[in-house]
ROSELO-673497 format. One record per residue (C-alpha): residue number from 1; x, z, y; residue in one letter. Coordinates in steps of 0.2 Angstrom, whole numbers, plus 5000, padded with zeros to 4 digits. Layout:
% ROSELO-673497
(NUM,(X,Z,Y),'A') ...
END
This chain:
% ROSELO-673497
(1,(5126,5137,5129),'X') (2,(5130,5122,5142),'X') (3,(5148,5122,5131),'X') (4,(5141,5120,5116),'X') (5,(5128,5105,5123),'X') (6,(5145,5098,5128),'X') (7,(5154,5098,5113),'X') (8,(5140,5092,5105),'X') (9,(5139,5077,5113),'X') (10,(5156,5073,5112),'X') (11,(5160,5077,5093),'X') (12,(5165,5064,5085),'X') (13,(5155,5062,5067),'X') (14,(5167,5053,5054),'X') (15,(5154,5051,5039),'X') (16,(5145,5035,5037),'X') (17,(5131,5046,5028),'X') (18,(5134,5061,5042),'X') (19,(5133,5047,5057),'X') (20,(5118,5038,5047),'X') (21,(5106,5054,5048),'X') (22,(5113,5060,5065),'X') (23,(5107,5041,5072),'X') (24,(5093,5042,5060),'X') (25,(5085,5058,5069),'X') (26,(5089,5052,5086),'X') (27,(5080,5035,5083),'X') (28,(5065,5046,5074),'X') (29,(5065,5054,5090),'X') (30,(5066,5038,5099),'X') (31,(5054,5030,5090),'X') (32,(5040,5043,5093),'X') (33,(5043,5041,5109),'X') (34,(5040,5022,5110),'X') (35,(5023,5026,5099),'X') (36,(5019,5038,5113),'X') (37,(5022,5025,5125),'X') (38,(5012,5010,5114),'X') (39,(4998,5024,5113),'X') (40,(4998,5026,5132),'X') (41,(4996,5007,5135),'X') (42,(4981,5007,5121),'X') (43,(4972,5021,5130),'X') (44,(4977,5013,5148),'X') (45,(4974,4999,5145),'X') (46,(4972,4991,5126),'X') (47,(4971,4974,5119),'X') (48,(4968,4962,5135),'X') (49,(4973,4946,5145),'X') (50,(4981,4962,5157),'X') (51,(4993,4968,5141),'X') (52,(4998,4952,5134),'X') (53,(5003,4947,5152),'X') (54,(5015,4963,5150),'X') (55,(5021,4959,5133),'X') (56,(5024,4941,5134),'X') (57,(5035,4945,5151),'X') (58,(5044,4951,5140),'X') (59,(5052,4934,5133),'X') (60,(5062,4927,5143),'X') (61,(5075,4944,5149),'X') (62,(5073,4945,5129),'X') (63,(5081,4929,5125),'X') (64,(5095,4930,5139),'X') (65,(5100,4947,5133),'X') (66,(5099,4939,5115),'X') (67,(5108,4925,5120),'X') (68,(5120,4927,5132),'X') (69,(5123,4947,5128),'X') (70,(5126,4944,5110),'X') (71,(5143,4934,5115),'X') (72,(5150,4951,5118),'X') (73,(5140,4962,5107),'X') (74,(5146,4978,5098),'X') (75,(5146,4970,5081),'X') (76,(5158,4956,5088),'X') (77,(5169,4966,5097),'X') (78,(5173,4981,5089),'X') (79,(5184,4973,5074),'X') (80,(5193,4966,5089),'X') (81,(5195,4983,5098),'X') (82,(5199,4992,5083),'X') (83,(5214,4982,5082),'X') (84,(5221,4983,5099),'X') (85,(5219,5001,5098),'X') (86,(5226,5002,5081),'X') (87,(5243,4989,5085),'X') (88,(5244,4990,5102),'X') (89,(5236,5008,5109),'X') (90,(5221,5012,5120),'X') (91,(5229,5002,5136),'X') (92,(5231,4984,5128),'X') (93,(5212,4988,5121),'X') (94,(5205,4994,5140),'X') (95,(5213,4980,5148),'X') (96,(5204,4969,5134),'X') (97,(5186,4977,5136),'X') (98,(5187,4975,5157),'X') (99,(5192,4957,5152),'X') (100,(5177,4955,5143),'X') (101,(5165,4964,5154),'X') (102,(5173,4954,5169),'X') (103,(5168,4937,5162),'X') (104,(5150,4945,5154),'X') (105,(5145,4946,5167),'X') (106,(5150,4931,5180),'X') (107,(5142,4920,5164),'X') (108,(5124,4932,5163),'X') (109,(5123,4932,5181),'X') (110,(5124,4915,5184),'X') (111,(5111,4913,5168),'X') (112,(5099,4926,5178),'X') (113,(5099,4918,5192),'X') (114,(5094,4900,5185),'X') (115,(5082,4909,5175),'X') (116,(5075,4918,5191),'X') (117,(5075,4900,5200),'X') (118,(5066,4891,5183),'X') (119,(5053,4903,5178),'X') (120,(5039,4896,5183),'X') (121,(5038,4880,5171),'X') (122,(5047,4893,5159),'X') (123,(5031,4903,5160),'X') (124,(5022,4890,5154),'X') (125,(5030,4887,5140),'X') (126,(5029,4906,5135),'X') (127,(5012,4906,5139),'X') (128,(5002,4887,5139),'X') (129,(4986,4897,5134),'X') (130,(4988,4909,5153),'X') (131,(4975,4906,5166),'X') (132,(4986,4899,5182),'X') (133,(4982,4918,5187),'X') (134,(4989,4926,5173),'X') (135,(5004,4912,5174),'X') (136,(5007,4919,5193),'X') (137,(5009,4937,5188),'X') (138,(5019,4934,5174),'X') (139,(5033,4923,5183),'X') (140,(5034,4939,5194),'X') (141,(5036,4952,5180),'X') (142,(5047,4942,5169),'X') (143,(5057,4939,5187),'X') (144,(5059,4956,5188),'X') (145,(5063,4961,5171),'X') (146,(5079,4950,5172),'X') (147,(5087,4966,5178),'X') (148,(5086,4972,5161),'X') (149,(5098,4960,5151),'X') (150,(5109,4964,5163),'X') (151,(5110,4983,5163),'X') (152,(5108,4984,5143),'X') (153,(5120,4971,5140),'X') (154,(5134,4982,5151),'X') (155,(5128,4998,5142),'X') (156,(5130,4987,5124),'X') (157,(5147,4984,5128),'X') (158,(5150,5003,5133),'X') (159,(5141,5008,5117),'X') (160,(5157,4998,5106),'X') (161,(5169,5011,5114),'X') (162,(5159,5026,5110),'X') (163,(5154,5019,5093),'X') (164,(5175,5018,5091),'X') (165,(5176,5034,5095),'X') (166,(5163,5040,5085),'X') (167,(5152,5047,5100),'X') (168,(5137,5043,5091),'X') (169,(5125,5058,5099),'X') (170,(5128,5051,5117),'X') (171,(5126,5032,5110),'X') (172,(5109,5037,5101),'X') (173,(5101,5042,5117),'X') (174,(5102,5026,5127),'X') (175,(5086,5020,5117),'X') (176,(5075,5039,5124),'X') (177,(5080,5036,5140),'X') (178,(5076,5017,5141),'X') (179,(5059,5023,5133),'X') (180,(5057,5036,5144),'X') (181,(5057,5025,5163),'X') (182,(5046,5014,5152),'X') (183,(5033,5027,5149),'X') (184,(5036,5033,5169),'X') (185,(5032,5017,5175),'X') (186,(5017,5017,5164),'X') (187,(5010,5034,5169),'X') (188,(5018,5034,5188),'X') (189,(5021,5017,5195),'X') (190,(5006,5006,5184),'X') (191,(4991,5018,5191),'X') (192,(4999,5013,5212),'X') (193,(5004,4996,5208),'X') (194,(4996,4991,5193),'X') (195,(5003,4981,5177),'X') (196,(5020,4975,5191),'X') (197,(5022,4993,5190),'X') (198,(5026,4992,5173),'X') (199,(5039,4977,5174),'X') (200,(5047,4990,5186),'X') (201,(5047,5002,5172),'X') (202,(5055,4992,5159),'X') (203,(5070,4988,5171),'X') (204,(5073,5006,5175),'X') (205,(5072,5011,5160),'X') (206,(5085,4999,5155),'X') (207,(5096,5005,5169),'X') (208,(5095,5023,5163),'X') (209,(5098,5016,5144),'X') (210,(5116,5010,5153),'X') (211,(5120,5026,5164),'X') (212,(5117,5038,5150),'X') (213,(5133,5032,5141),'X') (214,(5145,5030,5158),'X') (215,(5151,5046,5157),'X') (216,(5157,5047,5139),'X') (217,(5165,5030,5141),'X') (218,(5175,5037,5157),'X') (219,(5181,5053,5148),'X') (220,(5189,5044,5137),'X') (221,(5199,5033,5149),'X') (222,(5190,5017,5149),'X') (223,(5183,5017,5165),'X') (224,(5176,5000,5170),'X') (225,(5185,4988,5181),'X') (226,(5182,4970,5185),'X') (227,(5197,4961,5181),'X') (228,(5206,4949,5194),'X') (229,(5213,4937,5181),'X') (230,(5206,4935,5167),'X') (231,(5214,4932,5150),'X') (232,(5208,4917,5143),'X') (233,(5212,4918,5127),'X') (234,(5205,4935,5124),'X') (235,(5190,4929,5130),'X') (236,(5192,4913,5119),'X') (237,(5195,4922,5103),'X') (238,(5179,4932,5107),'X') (239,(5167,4917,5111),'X') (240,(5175,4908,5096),'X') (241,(5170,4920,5085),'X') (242,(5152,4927,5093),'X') (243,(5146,4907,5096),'X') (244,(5139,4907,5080),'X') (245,(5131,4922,5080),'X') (246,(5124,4919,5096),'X') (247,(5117,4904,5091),'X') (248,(5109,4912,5074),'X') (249,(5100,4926,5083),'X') (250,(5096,4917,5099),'X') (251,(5087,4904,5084),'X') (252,(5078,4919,5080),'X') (253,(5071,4923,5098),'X') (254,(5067,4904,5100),'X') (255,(5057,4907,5085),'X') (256,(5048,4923,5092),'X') (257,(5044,4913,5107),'X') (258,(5036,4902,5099),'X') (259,(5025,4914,5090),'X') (260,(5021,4921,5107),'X') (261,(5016,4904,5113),'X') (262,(5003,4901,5099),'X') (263,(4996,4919,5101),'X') (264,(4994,4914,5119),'X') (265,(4982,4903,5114),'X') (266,(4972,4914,5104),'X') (267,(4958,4926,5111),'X') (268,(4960,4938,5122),'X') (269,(4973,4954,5118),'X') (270,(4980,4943,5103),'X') (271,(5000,4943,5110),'X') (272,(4996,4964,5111),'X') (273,(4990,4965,5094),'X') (274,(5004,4957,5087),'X') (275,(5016,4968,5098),'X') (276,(5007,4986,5093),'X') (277,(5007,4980,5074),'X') (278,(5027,4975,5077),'X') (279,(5031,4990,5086),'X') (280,(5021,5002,5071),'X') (281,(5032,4992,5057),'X') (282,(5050,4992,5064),'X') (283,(5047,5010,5069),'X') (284,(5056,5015,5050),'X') (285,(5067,4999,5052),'X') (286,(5076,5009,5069),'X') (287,(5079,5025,5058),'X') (288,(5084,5020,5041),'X') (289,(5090,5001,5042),'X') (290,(5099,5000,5058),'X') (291,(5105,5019,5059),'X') (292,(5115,5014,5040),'X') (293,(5119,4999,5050),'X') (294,(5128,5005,5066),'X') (295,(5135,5020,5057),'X') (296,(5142,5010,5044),'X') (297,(5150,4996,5054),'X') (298,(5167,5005,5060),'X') (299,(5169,5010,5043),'X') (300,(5166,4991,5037),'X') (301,(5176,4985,5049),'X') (302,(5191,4997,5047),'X') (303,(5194,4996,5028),'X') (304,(5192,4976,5028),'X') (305,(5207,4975,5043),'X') (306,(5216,4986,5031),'X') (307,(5212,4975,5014),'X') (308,(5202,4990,5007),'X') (309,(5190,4977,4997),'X') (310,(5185,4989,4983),'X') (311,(5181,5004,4996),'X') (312,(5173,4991,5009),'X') (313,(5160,4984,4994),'X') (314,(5156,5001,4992),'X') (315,(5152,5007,5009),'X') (316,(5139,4992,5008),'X') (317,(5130,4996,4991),'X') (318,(5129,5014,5000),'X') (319,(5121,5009,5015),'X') (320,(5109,4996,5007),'X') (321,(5104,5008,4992),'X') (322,(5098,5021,5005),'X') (323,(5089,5008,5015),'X') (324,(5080,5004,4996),'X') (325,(5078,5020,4992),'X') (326,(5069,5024,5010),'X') (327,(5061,5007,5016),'X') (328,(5052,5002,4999),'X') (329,(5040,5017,4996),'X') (330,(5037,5016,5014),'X') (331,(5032,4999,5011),'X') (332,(5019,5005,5000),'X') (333,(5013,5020,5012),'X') (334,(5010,5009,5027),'X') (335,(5000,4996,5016),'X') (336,(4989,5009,5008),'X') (337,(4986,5019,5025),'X') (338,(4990,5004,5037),'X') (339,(4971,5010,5045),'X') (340,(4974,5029,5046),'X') (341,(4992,5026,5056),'X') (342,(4984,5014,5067),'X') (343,(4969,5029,5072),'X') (344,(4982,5042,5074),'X') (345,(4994,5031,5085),'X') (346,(4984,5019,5096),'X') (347,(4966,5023,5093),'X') (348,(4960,5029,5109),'X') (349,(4952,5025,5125),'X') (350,(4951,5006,5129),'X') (351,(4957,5003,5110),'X') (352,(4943,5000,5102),'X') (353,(4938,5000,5083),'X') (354,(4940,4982,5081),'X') (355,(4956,4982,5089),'X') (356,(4959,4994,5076),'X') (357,(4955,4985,5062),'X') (358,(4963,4968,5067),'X') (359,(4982,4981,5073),'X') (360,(4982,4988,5055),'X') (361,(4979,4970,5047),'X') (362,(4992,4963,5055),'X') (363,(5003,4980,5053),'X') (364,(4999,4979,5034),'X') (365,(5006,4960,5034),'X') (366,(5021,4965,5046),'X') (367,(5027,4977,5033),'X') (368,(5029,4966,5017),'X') (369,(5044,4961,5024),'X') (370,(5050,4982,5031),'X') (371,(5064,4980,5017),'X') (372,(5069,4963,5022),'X') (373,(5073,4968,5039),'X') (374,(5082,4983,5037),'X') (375,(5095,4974,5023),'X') (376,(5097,4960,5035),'X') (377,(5105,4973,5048),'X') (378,(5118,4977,5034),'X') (379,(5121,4964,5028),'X') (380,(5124,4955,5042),'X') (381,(5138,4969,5050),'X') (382,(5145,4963,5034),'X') (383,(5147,4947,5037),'X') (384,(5154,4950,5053),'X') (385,(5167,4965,5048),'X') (386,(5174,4950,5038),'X') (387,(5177,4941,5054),'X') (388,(5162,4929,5046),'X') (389,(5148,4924,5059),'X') (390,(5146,4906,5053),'X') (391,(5135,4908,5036),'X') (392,(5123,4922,5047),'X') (393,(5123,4908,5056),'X') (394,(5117,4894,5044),'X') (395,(5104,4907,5036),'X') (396,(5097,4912,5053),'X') (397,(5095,4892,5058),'X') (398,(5087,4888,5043),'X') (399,(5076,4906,5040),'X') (400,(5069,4904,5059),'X') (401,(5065,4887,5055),'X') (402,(5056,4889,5041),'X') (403,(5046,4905,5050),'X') (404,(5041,4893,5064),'X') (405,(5034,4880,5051),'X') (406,(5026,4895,5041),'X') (407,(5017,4901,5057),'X') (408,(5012,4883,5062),'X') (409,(5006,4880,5045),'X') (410,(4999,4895,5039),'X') (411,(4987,4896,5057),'X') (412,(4983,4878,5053),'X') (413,(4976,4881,5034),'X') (414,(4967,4898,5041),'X') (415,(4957,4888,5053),'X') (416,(4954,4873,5042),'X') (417,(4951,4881,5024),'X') (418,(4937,4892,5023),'X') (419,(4941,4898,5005),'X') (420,(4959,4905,5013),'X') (421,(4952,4913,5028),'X') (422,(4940,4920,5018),'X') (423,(4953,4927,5005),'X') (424,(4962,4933,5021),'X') (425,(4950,4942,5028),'X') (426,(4945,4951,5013),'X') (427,(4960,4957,5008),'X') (428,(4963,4963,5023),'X') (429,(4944,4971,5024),'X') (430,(4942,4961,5044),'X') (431,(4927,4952,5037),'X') (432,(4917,4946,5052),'X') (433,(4930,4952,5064),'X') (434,(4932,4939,5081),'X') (435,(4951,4935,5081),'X') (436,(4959,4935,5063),'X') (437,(4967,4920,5068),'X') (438,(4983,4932,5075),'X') (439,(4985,4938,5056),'X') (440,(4997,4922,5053),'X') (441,(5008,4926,5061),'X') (442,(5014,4942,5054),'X') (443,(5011,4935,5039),'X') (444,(5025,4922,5043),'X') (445,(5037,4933,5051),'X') (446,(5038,4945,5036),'X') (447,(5039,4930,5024),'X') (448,(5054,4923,5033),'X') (449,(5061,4937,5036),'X') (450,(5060,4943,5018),'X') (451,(5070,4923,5015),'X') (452,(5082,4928,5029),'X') (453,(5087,4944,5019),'X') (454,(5088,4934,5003),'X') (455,(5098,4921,5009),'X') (456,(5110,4935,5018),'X') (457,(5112,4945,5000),'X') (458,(5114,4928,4990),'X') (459,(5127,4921,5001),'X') (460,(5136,4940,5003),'X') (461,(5135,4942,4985),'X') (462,(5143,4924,4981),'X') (463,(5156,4925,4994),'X') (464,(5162,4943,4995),'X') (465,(5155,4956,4982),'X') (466,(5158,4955,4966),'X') (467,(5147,4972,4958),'X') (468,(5129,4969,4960),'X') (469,(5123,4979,4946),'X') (470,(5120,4997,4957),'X') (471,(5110,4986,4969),'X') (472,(5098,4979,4956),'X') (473,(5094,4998,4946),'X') (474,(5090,5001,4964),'X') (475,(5078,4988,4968),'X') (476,(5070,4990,4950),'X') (477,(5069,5010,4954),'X') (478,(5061,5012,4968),'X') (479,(5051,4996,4968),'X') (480,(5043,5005,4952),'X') (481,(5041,5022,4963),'X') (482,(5033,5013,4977),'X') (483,(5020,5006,4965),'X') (484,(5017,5024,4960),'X') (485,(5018,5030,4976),'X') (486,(5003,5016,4982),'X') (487,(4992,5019,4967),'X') (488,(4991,5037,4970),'X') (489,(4990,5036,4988),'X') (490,(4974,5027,4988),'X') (491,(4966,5036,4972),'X') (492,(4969,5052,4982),'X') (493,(4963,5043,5000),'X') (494,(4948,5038,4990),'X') (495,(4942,5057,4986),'X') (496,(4948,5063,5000),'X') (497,(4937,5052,5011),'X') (498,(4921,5059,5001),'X') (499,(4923,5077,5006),'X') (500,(4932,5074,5024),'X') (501,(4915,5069,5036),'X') (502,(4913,5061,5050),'X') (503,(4930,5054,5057),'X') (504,(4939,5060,5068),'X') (505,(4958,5061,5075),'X') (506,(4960,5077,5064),'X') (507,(4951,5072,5048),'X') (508,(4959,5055,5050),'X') (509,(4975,5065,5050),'X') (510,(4974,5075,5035),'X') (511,(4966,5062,5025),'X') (512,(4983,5052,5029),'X') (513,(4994,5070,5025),'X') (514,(4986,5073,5009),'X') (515,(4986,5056,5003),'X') (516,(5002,5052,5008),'X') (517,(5009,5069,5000),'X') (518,(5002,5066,4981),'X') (519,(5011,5048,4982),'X') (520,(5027,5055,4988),'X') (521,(5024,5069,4976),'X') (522,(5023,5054,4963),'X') (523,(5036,5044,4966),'X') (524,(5048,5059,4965),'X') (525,(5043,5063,4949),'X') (526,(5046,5042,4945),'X') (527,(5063,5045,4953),'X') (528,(5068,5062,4944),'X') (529,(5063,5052,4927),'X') (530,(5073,5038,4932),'X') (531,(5088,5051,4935),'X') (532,(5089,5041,4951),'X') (533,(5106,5043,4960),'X') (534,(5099,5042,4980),'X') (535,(5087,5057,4976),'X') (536,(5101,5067,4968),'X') (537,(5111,5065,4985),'X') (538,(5098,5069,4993),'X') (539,(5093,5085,4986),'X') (540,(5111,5089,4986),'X') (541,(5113,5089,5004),'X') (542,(5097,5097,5009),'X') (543,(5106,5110,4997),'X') (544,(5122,5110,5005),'X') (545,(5111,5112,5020),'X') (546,(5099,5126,5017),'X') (547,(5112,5134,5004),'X') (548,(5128,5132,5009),'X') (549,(5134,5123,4993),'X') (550,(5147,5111,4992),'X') (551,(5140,5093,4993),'X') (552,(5142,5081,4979),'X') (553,(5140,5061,4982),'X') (554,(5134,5053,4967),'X') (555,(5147,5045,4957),'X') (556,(5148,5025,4960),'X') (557,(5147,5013,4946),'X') (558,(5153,4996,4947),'X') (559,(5142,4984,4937),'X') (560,(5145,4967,4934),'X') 
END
């Protein structure tokens, strides 16, 4: 038994598709996890002045890693480590990597401890709407959250080796340990020391999130070591290439602080309901769109260094027409049962009904743009397998932008045109509800993100890809599958409600089940008349599975 744990996690899986659902189970798992852990801090505590102190702590270790970590991140360095390992054997790439890790983290140290020195008029630009009491505990958490760029940024670099060598079970279960010293320090350390307990949590769990992966990464010979001298120009060559990205995603965390900043100023528990609805919506964003991301890249990476073009465009359309085929009729779920999903994962103890209402708004509106995030993880490792950071760059500069005007604007217009609020707020069915001014800014995120993605697919199709024509029978497919899926969800949730009763966590639940089974139901049937090639593979490996039949990919197309 042990033996067979151990060759399990060391296996090495070779198909994008097998290494996709490997990372796509493991983040499912990890995702539920972090539900578990939002639905501990909605029973514990709930929307509150306490939580939104938690969350916004959050911001600043968040931009550091973003920031500074992001100059050695896995997307950057893997082409390079794959091509030390391919010309020059595993010695010239380990002596690379310690290079790297060596200068990572003089650079983040000396960052941490600036930060650490700074924080308190930091603080108040995260938060200008804290009480100075609120203010005080904050600088303390976010002090003690710095720890946790420093260990995930070490355990990102270690997850490029294992990535490499395809040790994708032991890379996909960083995230459930970093969840689980989270959820300890919300059941152990927050009841003794209150919400400080919990900044405690988050950086254990980001030290477990690093020492998890250690031991893979010394088995296979690339055992850690500061370097003495460093070589400058590997490290050049990295920070040449990585400065633009890190300038592009660090725009997008400038851009999330400064949502935080106005929620600040909103009522009470604002900053957490906007954190519970993003948490909900980028639960399917982990599985599907980054799980065909990571598992995709070495394959990306790989066949563009060899001048495969024809087989690297179609590693792209396979990832991005799984991420359709998934995200949209999600998409539709979410919006259709955005108040069921709320009640089954948050809605207990201090979370209270209006919390619900005002969570599965702003969840609703957070998942307009589901599909948007999850193609701009592809297509953005695309960019970057072609040793191409600077247009991400552009789009992410001009796509944060425009969402921090959209959030400025659209707050401004809720609070100043009554006909728009109102249109709002029914839509949304939060008539009357204290605090719908939060609902903006999901609105803007998902609108900018849905830009970003536009801008990223427009720039990748013009620049790079020549066949397009698979990914539009895609979009056309499934979008028409999801409207199906949406219309019979809520016909269904409608009857179902009449003979359900009074609600409760179980009668919510199988009003959710039912309704969400005839949509799926419905949008098969739409994909089975559509002869839709991402069902078909699907069938045929849950036959290969169950059956033990040979498994046929659908055959690819080129269009113009």
């Amino acid at each position: 038994m042990i033996r067979r744990l151990f060759r399990l996690v060391n296996r090495g899986w070779q198909g994008m598709h097998e290494a996709a659902l490997l990372l796509g189970l493991f983040s499912l798992v990890s995702q539920l996890i972090g539900l578990f852990r939002d639905r501990l801090l909605a029973d514990m505590i709930g929307p509150s002045a306490t939580l939104d102190i938690y969350y916004a702590a959050f911001q600043i270790p968040n931009f550091i890693y973003i920031s500074i970590a992001s100059l050695a991140s896995i997307t950057v360095l893997m082409p390079f480590m794959i091509s030390r390992m391919s010309e020059s054997g595993r010695e010239s790439a380990r002596a690379f990597f310690n290079d790297v890790l060596s200068g990572f983290l003089l650079v983040l140290t000396l960052a941490s401890i600036g930060v650490f020195i700074f924080m308190p008029k930091l603080a108040k630009v995260v938060a200008p709407g804290f009480t100075p009491e609120a203010t005080e505990t904050l600088i303390w958490m976010s002090r003690v959250m710095l720890l946790s760029p420093v260990f995930l940024g070490i355990s990102n670099l270690v997850g490029t080796v294992t990535q490499i060598l395809r040790k994708f079970f032991i890379f996909a279960l960083s995230p459930i340990f970093y969840n689980l010293g989270i959820i300890f320090g919300i059941l152990v350390l927050y009841p003794r020391y209150g919400i400080r307990g919990l900044g405690i949590g988050v950086a254990l769990g980001a030290l477990m999130h690093l020492l998890v992966q250690l031991p893979t990464l010394v088995s296979a010979g690339f055992t850690p070591k500061l370097s003495a001298r460093l070589r400058k120009s590997s490290l050049k060559e990295v920070v040449t290439l990585s400065l633009p990205r890190t300038l592009g995603v660090s725009m997008n965390s400038i851009a999330l602080l400064v949502i935080i900043s106005i929620a600040s100023t909103l009522d009470d528990g604002a900053i957490s309901i906007f954190n519970f609805a993003l948490n909900l919506e980028t639960t399917p964003v982990g599985i599907i769109g980054i799980s065909y991301a990571v598992a995709s890249f070495p394959l990306l990476s790989e066949t563009f260094a060899q001048g495969k073009r024809e087989l690297w465009e179609s590693h792209i359309f396979s990832a991005l027409r799984q991420i359709i085929f998934w995200s949209l009729p999600i998409t539709a779920l979410f919006i259709v049962l955005r108040a069921h999903i709320v009640r089954i994962t948050l809605g207990t103890g201090a979370f209270s009904w209006t919390d619900t209402r005002l969570t599965a708004a702003a969840f609703a509106l957070f998942s307009i743009g589901l599909v948007g995030q999850s193609i701009i993880h592809v297509s953005v490792r695309a960019f970057y397998s072609a040793h191409d950071t600077r247009r991400p760059l552009y789009i992410n500069i001009f796509s944060s932008t425009m969402l921090v005007v959209l959030a400025l604007g659209l707050s401004r217009a809720f609070t100043t045109i009554p006909a728009f609020r109102d249109f709002v707020e029914s839509a949304l069915r939060v008539e009357g509800l204290p605090g719908t001014e939060v609902l903006m800014l999901p609105l803007a995120y998902s609108l900018g993100t849905l830009f970003n993605a536009w801008m990223q697919w427009f720039n990748l199709k013009r620049f790079y890809v020549k066949t397009t024509g698979a990914i539009t029978r895609a979009i056309v497919q499934n979008g028409v599958a999801a409207i199906a899926l949406g219309l019979a969800s809520y016909l269904t949730l409608q009857i179902v409600a009449q003979v359900t009763g009074v609600p409760t966590f179980w009668t919510v639940f199988f009003e959710a089940f039912v309704s969400a089974s005839v949509g799926v139901i419905v949008a098969v049937i739409v994909l089975v008349l559509f002869k839709n090639e991402q069902l078909a593979y699907l069938y045929s490996a849950l036959k290969q599975k169950f059956w033990k039949t040979d498994l046929v990919h659908p055959e690819q197309k080129p269009e113009a």
